[in-house]
N, C-alpha and C positions, 0 to 999 in steps of 0.2 A: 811868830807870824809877823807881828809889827815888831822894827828896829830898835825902837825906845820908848823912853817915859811912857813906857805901860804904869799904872797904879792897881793895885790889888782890891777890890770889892768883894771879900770874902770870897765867892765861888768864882765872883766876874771880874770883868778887867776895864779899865778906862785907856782911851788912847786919843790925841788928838788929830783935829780932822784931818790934816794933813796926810796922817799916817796911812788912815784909812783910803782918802784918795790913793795913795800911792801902792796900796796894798789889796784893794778892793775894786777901783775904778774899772776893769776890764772884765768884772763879772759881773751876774745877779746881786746890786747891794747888800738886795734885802736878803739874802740868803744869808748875811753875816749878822743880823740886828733884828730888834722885835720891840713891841711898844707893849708899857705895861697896862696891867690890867687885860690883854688878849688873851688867849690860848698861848701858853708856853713854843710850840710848834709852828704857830703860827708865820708866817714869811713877813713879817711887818718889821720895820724898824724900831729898835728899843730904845728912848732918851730916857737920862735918869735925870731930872730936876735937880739933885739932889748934889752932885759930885761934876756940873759943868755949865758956862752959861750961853747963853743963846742972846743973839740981838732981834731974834725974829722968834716965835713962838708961835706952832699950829694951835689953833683958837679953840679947835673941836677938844684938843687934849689939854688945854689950862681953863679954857674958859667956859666948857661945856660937859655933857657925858656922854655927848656922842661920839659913835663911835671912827674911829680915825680911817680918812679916808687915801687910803695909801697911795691912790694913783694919781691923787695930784700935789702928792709930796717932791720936793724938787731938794738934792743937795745943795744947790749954789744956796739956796736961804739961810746956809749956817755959815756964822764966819769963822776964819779961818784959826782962830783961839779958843772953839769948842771942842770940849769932847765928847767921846761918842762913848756912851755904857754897851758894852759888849758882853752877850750871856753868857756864861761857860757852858749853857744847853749848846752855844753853837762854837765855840772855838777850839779846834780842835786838829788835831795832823790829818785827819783821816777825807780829804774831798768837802772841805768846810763844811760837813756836816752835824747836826747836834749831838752831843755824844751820849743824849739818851736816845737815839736810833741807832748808835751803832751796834755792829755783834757785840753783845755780853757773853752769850754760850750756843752752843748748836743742841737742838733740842727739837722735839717736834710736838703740834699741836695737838692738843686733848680734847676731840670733839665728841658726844654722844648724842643717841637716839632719845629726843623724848616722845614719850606715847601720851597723846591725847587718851584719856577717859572720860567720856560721855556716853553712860548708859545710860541716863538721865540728865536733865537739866541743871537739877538739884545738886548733884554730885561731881558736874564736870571740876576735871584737873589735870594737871600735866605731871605724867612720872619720868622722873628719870634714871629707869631702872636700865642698865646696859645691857642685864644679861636673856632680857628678853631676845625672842626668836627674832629676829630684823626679815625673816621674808614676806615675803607677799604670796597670800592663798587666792586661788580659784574653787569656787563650789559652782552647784546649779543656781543659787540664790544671790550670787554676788562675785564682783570682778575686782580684784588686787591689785595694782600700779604702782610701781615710783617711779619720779618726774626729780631730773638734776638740772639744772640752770648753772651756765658755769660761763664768765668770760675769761678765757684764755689769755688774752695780753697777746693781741698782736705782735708778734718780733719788730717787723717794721715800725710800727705806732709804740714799741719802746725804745728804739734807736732814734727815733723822731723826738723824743721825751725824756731822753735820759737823766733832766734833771731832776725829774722825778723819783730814781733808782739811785742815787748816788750812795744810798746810806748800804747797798748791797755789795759785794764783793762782786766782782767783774763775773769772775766764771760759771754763778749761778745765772747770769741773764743771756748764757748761748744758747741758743734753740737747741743745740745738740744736747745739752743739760736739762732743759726747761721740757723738750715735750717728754721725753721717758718717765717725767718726774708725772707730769699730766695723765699721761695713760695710765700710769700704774693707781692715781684715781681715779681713774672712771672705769680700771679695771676692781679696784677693791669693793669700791659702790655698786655697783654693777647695776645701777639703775636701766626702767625699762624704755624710756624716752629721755634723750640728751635732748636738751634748748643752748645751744652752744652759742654768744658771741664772740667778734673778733677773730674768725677764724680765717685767718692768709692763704688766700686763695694758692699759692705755690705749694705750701703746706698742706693745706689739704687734700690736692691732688695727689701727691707723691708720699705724704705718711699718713694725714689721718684719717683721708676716707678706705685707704688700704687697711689701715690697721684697725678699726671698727667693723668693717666688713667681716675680717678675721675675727672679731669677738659676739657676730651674727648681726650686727643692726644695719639696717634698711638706713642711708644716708638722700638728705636731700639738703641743697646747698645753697643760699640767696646771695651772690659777692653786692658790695656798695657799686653805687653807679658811678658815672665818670672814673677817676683814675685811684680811687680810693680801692687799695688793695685788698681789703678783707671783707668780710660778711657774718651771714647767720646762717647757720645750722641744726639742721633737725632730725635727730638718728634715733630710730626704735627697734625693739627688737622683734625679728622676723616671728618669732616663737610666740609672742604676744597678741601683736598686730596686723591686720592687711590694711593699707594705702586706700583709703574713697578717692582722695583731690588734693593739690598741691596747688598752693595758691601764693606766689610773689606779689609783694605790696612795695611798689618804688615811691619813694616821701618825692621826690624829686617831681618836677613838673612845669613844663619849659614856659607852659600857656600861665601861671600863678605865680607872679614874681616871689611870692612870700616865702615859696617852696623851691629855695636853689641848692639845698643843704642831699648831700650823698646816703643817707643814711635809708635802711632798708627795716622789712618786716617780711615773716613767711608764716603763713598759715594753714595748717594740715590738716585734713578729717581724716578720724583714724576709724577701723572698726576691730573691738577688741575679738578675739580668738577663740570663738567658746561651741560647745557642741547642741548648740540649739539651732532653730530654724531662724528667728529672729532675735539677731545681733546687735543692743544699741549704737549709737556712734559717739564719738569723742573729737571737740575739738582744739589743737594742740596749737600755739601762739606764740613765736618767740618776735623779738626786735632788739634793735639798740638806737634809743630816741639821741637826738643832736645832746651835746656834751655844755656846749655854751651856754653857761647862766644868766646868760643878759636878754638871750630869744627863747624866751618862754611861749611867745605869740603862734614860733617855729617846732616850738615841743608840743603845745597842744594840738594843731593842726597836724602833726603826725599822728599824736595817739586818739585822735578822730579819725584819721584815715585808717589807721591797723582795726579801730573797733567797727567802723562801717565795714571793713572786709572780715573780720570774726562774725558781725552781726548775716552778714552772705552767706557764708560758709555752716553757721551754725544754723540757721532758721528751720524748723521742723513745719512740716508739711500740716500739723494743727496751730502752727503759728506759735510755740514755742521752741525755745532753744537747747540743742542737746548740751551734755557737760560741757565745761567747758576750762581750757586751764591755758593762762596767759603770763607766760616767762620774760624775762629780760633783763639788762640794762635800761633802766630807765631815766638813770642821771638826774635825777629827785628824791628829795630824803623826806621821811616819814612825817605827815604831818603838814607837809606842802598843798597848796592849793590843787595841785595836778594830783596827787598823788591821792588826799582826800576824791575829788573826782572821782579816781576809776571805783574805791570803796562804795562813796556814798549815791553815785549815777548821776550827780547834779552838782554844777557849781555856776555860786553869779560872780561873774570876772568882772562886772560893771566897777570900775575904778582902780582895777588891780593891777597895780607895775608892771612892766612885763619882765623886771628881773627878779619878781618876789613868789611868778608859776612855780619853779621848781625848789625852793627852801632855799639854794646855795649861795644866792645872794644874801650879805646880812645887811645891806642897804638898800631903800631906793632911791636915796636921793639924785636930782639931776637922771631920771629915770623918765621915759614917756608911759601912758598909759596904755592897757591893750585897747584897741579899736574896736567897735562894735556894728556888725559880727567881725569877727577876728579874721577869717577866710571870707575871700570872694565867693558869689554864687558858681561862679563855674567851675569852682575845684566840683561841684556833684552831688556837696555830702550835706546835708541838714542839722541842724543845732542838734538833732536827737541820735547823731552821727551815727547813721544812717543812708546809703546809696538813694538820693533822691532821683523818682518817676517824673520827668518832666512831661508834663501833658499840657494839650491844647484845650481849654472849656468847648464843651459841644455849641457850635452856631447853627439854627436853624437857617436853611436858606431862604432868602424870600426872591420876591420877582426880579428879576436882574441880577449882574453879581456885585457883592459885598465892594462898599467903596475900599480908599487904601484905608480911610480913618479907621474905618471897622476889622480892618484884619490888619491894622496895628492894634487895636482892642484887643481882639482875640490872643495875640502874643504874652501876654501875662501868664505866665504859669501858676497852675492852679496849687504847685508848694511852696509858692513864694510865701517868707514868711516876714510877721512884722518885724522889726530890727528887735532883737532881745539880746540879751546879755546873758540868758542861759542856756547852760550847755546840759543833755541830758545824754543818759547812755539806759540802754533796760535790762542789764545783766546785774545779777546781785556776784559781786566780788568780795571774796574775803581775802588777808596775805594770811599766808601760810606761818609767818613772824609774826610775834609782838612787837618786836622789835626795839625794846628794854627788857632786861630782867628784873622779873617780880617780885624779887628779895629788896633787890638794892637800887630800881631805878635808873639803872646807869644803861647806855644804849647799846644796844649791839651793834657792829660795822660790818662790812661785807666788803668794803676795799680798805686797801693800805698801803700807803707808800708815803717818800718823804714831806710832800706837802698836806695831805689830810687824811683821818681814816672818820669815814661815813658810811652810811648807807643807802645806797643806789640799787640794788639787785633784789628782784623781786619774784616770787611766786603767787599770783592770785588766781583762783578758783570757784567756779560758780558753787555756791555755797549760802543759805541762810545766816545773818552777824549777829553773836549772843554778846555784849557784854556781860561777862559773867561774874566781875569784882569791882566795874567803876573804875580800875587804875591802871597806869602804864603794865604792861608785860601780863595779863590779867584775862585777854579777850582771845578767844579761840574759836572756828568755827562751828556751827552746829547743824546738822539735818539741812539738809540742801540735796543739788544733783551730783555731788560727792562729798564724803567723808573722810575727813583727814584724820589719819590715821596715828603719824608720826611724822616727825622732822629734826633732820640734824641738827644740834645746836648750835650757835653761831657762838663768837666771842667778843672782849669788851679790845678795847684800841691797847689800853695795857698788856692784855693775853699776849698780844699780837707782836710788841713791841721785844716782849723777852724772850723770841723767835728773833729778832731782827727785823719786826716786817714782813710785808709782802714786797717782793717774792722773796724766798729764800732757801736753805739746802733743801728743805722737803715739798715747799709750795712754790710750784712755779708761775704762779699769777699773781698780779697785786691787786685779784679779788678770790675769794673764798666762793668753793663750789653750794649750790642752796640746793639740798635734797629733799623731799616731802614724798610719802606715801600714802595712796587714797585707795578708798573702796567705792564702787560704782554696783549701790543695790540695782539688781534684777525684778 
């Protein structure tokens, strides 16, 4: 790759900067270098102290332990008789990519059913027996379900991002490759409710609402607003279910500067299929919240709007809520302040970064705070996110009419609320994941591709929270308005990589489908 005076660092290489200008300057730098002490993977720059000298030194990395702040690192700071340590994770023939993402072998992922056991309290655990029966039963005393969550990978939104796929061989990332590989999982799963995002609206039209239809499920469609091509989806089976209400939620909102972002939510009441006279209802949530880790302020204010329009949709007529099961992309990783939220119904954001809502940021430095309230009154919705009733207080009239002082008085809305910093919700959510495993601690991921594998994709469900060990991978749901039954196992970012990654011959997404099976006692 570089012309000369490469030196040998055991696995890695040294070159000077020259080289590198001359050899790198017209791409992503950092895609060729990494700083130590990161994440191996990670897209940072690597100087080795050790084997070059510098006239200039980032302060965070000799003089402190924090962590390095890539984006306001500047090549021109090194002079021209530095050299650069270069990982052999990243130098390589193959699209300058790591060559522990490249194919090593073709091979496909080993996923299983675990079954929740909770007959008791006492004895809740998780098996992972395979050769249990995987269907779902109907009796008079109880109703059967599985719920798949899957984002597809928009074709567009990977041509848009291809730097993200370089570690994959060209011909697995053509739609004409990629969706046969997709149906043939949702045709093996045969789950009874799809939560699909990302779904390209040309695509859908012309293969996948045709060829869902063909496998019996009832499709309903939400595209992004303005010129963004895809959406969310929501397919059940006709055999299962009839349709109560369809209900589209646009994040977008012309009159709330906060909210300029495309990004959509669809909310469905189902009523399951059964031979009695009265049928409970279900209601079924998917979205894909904004991607950007730095507007948190813009993720929460969506997943306040999707849960004010679930809290619509679901409200029962004695003023509680029916099931309730809430899918997605949510572009927050386990543990984050949002993501704690939808769990625990409450969070005080008083003093919280706004790029530290969704985990993905590992800084906040040079960061502003969320504002308090976060949203304007006139998006609608209430800190307990919630469609707020705006009302007038009753004035009695007296002799003559009300001066203007007074019926400015009267304009106060009777749910104006005092300025707080907490957000509440009144849905008890449990995730379907622990989202480590219990042996060894290590995280499971739901996307992958060359720059990170994390987890974003979510299944939560109205459900009663048992901690039932105190430790990661450990806590399962228990007794609530559904019972989780089972769910497919996820994997560790290693599993993932001795595939290739996501996507690749057998997975054509670079996220992993999230399956779960529930029971809805009668």
């Amino acid at each position: 790759m570089f012309p000369h005076h490469q030196k040998s660092l055991g696995r890695d290489w040294t070159t000077p900067w020259e080289n590198l200008q001359r050899c790198c300057w017209n791409r992503h730098i950092s895609s060729c270098m990494r700083w130590p002490g990161h994440y191996s993977r990670a897209p940072y720059p690597y100087f080795s102290s050790r084997h070059f000298s510098l006239h200039w030194r980032p302060p965070c990395l000799f003089e402190s332990r924090t962590p390095f702040q890539y984006w306001n690192w500047r090549p021109d700071s090194l002079s021209h008789s530095s050299l650069i340590h270069l990982s052999s994770y990243i130098m390589n023939s193959e699209g300058d990519e790591p060559s522990s993402k490249r194919r090593k072998h073709q091979g496909t992922i080993q996923r299983h059913w675990e079954y929740i056991c909770n007959h008791n309290k006492d004895k809740t655990k998780i098996l992972g027996d395979k050769n249990v029966d995987s269907k779902c039963e109907d009796s008079d005393n109880k109703f059967d379900f599985s719920v798949m969550s899957y984002n597809i990978l928009s074709q567009d939104l990977l041509e848009d991002n291809s730097h993200l796929y370089r570690h994959c061989r060209q011909p697995v990332l053509h739609w004409s490759f990629r969706f046969p590989n997709i149906l043939k999982e949702i045709k093996h799963f045969d789950a009874d409710v799809l939560c699909l995002q990302e779904v390209q609206e040309d695509h859908y039209g012309a293969e996948i609402r045709p060829s869902l239809e063909s496998l019996g499920y009832h499709c309903e469609y939400k595209m992004r607003t303005g010129r963004k091509p895809d959406g969310c989806a929501i397919c059940f089976k006709h055999s299962k279910f009839s349709l109560l209400s369809v209900n589209p939620v646009e994040f977008y909102r012309r009159d709330v500067p906060l909210l300029d972002r495309d990004n959509v939510g669809l909310v469905l009441l189902l009523q399951p299929k059964l031979p009695r006279a009265a049928s409970p209802v279900i209601c079924v949530a998917n979205t894909h919240l904004l991607y950007n880790p730095r507007r948190g302020d813009i993720k929460l204010t969506q997943l306040a709007m999707l849960l004010a329009e679930i809290s619509s949709v679901a409200h029962q007529k004695d003023g509680s809520f029916c099931p309730i099961v809430m899918c997605g992309d949510f572009n927050s990783v386990p543990g984050s302040p949002l993501y704690s939220f939808i769990k625990e119904g409450k969070l005080n954001y008083e003093g919280l970064a706004i790029g530290k809502v969704s985990g993905q940021e590992q800084s906040s430095r040079g960061q502003r705070i969320l504002s308090i309230p976060i949203w304007p009154p006139n998006l609608g919705i209430s800190q307990n996110c919630v469609y707020e009733v705006q009302q007038l207080p009753k004035v009695e009239k007296t002799d003559g009419d009300l001066t203007q002082t007074e019926l400015d008085k009267t304009e106060v809305l009777v749910t104006a609320e005092k300025l707080s910093s907490n957000l509440h919700h009144h849905f008890s959510l449990s995730s379907v994941y622990s989202h480590y495993f219990p042996d060894t601690g290590i995280p499971e991921v739901t996307t992958c591709h060359s720059r990170s594998a994390i987890t974003v994709d979510y299944i939560f469900y109205s459900a009663e929270k048992e901690d039932v060990a105190g430790q990661p991978g450990a806590e399962v749901a228990l007794v609530g308005g559904l019972k989780l039954l089972a769910r497919l196992s996820l994997l560790t970012e290693q599993d993932l990589w001795t595939v290739n990654g996501l996507p690749n011959e057998n997975n054509s997404s670079d996220h992993l489908p999230l399956l779960a099976k529930f029971r809805l006692e009668l």
